[in-house]
C-alpha positions in Angstrom: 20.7 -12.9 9.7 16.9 -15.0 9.2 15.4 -14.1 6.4 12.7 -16.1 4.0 13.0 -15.8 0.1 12.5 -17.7 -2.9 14.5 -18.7 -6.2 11.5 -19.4 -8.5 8.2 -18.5 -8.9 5.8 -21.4 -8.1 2.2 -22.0 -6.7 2.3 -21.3 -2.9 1.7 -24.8 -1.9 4.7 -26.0 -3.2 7.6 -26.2 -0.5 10.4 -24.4 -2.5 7.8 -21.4 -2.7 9.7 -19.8 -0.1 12.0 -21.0 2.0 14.2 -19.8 5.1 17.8 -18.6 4.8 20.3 -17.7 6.9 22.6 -14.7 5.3 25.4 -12.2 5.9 24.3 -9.0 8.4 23.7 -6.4 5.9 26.0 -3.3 5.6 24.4 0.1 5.7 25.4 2.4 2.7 26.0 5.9 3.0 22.4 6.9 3.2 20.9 4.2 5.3 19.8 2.7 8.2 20.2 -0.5 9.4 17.2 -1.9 11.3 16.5 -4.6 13.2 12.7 -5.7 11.9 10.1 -6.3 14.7 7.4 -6.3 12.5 5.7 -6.5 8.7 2.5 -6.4 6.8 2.2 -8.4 3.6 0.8 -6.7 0.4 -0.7 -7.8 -2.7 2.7 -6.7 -4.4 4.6 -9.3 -2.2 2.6 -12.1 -3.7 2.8 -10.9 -7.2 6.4 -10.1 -7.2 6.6 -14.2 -6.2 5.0 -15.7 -9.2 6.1 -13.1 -11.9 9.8 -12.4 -11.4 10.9 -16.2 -11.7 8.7 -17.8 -14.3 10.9 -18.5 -17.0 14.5 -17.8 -15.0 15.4 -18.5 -11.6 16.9 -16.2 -9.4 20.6 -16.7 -9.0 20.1 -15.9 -5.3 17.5 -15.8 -2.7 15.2 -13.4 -3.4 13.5 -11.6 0.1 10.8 -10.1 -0.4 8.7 -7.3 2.2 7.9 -4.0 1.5 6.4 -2.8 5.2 8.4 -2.7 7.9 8.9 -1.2 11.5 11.9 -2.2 13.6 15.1 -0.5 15.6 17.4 1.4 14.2 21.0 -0.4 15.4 23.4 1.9 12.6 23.5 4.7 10.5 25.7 5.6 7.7 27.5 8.2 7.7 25.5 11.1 5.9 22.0 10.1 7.7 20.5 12.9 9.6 17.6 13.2 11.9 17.9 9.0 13.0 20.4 7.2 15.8 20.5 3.8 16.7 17.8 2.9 19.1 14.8 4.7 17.1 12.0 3.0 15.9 11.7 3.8 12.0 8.5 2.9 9.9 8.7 2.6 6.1 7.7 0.5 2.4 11.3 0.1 1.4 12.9 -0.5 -1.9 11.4 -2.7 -4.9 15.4 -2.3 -6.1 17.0 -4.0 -2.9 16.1 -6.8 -0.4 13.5 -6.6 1.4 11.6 -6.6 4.8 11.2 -10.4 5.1 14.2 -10.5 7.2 15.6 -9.9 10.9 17.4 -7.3 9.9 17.0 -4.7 6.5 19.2 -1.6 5.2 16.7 1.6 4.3 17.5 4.4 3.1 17.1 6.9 5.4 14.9 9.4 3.2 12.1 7.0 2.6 12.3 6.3 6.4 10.3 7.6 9.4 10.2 8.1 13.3 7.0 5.5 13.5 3.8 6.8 15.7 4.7 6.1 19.5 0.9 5.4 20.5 0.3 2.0 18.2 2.4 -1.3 18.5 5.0 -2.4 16.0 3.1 -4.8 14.5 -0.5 -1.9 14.2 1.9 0.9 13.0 3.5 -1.9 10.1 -0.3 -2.1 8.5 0.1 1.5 7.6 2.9 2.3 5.3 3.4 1.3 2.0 -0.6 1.9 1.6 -0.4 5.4 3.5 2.1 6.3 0.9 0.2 5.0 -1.9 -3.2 6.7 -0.6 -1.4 9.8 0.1 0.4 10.4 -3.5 -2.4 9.4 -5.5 -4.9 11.7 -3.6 -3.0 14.8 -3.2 0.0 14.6 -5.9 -1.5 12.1 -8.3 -5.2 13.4 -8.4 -4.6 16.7 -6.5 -7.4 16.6 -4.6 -8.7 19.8 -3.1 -7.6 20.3 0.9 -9.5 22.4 2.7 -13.4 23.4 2.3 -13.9 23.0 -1.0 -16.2 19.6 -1.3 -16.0 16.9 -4.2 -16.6 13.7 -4.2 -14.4 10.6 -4.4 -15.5 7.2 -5.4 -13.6 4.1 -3.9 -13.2 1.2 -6.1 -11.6 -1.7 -3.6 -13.0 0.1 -0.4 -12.4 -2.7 1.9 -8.8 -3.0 1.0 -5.5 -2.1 2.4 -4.9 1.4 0.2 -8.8 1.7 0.1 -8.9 1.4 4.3 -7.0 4.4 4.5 -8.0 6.6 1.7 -11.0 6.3 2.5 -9.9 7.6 6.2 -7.5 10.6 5.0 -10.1 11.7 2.6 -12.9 12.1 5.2 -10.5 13.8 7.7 -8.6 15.7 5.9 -10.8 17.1 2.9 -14.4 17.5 2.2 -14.8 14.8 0.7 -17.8 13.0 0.2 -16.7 9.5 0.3 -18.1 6.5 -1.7 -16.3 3.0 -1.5 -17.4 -0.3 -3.2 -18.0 -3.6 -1.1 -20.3 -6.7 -2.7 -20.0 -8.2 1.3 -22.1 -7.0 4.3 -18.8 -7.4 6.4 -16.3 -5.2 3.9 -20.0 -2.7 3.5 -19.2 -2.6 7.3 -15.7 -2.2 7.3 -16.0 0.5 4.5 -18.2 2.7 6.9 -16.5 2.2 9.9 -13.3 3.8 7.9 -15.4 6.7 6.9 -17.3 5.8 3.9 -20.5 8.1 3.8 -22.0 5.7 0.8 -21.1 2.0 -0.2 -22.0 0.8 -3.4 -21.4 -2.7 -5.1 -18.7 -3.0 -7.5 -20.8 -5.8 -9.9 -23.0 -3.3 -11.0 -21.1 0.0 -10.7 -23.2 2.4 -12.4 -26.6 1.2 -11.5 -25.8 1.4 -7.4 -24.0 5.1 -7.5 -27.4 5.7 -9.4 -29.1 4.5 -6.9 -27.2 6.0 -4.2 -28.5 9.6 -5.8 -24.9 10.0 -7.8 -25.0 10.5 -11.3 -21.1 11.2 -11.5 -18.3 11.3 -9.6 -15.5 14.4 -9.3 -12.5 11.5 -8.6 -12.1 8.2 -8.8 -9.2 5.6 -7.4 -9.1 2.4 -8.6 -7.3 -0.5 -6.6 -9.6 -3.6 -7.8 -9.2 -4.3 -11.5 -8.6 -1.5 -13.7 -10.1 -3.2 -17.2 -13.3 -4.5 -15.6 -14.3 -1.7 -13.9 -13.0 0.8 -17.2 -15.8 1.2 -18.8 -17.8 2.5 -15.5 -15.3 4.5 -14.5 -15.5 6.7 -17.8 -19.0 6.6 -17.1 -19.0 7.8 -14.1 -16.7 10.2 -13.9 -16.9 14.5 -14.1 -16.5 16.4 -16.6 -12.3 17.4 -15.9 -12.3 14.9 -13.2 -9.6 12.5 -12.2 -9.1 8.3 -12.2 -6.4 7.0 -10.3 -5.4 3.6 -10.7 -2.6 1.3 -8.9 -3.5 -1.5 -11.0 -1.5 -2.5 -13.6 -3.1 -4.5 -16.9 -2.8 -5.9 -20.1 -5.6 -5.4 -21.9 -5.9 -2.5 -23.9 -8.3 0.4 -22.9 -9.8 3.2 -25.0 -8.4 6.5 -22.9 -10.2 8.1 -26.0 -13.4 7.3 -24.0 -12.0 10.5 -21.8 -11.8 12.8 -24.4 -15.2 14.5 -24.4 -15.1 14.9 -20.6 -11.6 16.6 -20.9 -10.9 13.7 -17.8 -7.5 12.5 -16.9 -6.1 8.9 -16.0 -3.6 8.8 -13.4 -1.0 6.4 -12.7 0.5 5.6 -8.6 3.3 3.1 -7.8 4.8 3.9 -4.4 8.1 3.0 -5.5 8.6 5.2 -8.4 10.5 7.8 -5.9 12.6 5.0 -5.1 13.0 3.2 -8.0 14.1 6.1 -10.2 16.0 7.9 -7.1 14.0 11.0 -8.1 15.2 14.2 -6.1 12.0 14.3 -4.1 12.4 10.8 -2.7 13.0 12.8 0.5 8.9 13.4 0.3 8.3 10.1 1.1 10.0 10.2 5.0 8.0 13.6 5.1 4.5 11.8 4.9 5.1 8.7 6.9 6.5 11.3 9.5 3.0 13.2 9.2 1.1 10.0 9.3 2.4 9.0 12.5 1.0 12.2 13.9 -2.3 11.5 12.4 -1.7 8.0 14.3 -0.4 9.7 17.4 -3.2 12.2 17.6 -6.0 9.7 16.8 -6.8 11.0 13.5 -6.2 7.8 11.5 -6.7 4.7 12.6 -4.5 1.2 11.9 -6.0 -1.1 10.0 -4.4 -4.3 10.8 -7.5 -7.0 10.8 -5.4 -10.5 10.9 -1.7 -10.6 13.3 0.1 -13.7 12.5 3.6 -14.7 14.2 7.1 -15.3 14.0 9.4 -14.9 11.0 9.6 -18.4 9.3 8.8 -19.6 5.8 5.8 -21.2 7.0 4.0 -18.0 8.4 5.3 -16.6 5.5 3.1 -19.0 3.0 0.2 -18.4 5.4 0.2 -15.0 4.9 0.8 -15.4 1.0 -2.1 -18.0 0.7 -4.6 -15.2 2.4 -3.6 -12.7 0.3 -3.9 -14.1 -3.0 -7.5 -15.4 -2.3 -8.8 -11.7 -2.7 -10.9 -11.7 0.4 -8.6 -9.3 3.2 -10.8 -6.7 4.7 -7.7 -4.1 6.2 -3.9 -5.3 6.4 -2.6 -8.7 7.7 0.5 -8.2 9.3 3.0 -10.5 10.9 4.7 -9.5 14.5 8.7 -11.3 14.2 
């Protein structure tokens, strides 16, 4: 099979940054399905995976990156249910096993999904390593009331992938009132159109949700830079409210800074389920299945803002040069 990896990590202008590769078909294990990949998105964790896992030591073989994917089922193994060859599958993979940058990818088949019939490959790949994220750190993470019951959620990194579409399950499926952060008219824009009620700028966090008539906030999710914006969080957040982060860092913060609010500090890493093979991994299939009928039904809407083509090396360090200058409003997603 084509696929594109890398051995170490080095700045994306460099020509062995990644490079293509022809390898062996892969072999589906007992709980997987082999796809054929017609399209991918390309995260933030792709890029970061490239310059931190190969610094000191190279990898002793290509490593293939991709962690979105929709494509064909052409095999199952033998104790998949639900799947057949010829379904289209959606899914964020495996941070343990190759990935999606490839023509052809073994899932297993419990983080796997029929993907939405009413979107093309390439608008239903923006959606689900960040519908997974959005979805266990509002309702499992955070635990966000459902139903009637309002709150309010502030958005740090509105204009992102995961902020896109939190931002859209929170106003359609909750109360929410939703604020998102943007410094850009165009991501302000973007932020509204995905069903911001409020945008604030990040630079000056508590003086704009001041301004914006918002004293505190009931949750917060934070996908921009969890240490600069720490301080404002504890600020801002409710008494017994909730911070969600995705963002890892190493500086030290003071969580005693929570204590008098009795507030919490949540951690969300989409793999966990399938890095730990946790016996709920199943969960994972069971939301991208119900986001595909939000997609299906016109409840939630793709965010896929920039469609590059063809699975080379080359697109490859396009899409990795975008991403790592900060600026993506939505998902950028390549169609193989």
């Amino acid at each position: 099979m084509r696929a594109v990896g890398f051995l170490n990590s080095l700045p994306i202008e460099e020509a062995e940054s990644l490079f293509d590769v022809d390898l062996p078909d892969p072999k589906p294990e007992m709980n997987d399905l082999l796809v054929e990949i017609e399209a991918v998105s390309v995260n933030p964790a792709d890029a970061k995976r490239r310059i931190r896992t190969a610094v000191d030591t190279p990898h002793e073989t290509p490593f293939i990156l991709g962690y979105d994917a929709v494509g064909i089922v052409v095999e199952c193994g033998a104790d998949v249910t639900g799947f057949k060859p010829g379904d289209r599958v959606w899914y964020a993979g495996d941070a343990n096993r190759p990935g999606s940058y490839a023509s052809m990818q073994c899932v297993d088949h419990r983080i796997a999904a029929h993907a939405p019939k009413s979107v093309s490959p390439e608008a239903a790949a923006s959606l689900p390593l960040v519908s997974l994220t959005a979805w266990e750190i509002l309702f499992e993470r955070l635990q966000v009331p459902q139903g009637e019951t309002p709150f309010s959620l502030l958005i740090i990194g509105g204009a992102g992938g995961v902020g896109s579409i939190t931002a859209q399950i929170a106003r359609k499926l909750t109360n929410a009132t939703v604020i998102a952060t943007a410094s850009r008219p165009e991501t302000a824009k973007w932020c509204r159109q995905m069903g911001a009620h409020h945008v604030v700028n990040h630079r000056d966090l508590v003086k704009d949700m001041k301004q914006a008539g918002f004293e505190q906030s009931d949750y917060i999710v934070q996908y921009a830079d969890t240490a600069q914006h720490w301080d404002a969080m504890c600020e801002l957040i409710a008494p017994q409210g909730r911070i969600g982060t995705i963002v890892e860092t190493s500086e030290k913060l003071d969580v005693s800074a929570l204590q008098g609010k009795s507030a919490a500090l949540m951690w969300e890493l989409m793999f966990t389920r399938s890095l730990f093979g946790t016996p709920d991994m199943y969960k994972q299939g069971q939301i991208l299945t119900h986001m595909a009928r939000l997609v299906d039904d016109g409840t939630i809407a793709t965010t896929e803002t920039k469609v590059l083509h063809g699975l080379s090396s080359n697109t490859l360090k396009e899409a990795h040069r975008i991403i790592e200058g900060a600026a993506m409003i939505g998902k950028l997603v390549i169609k193989y």
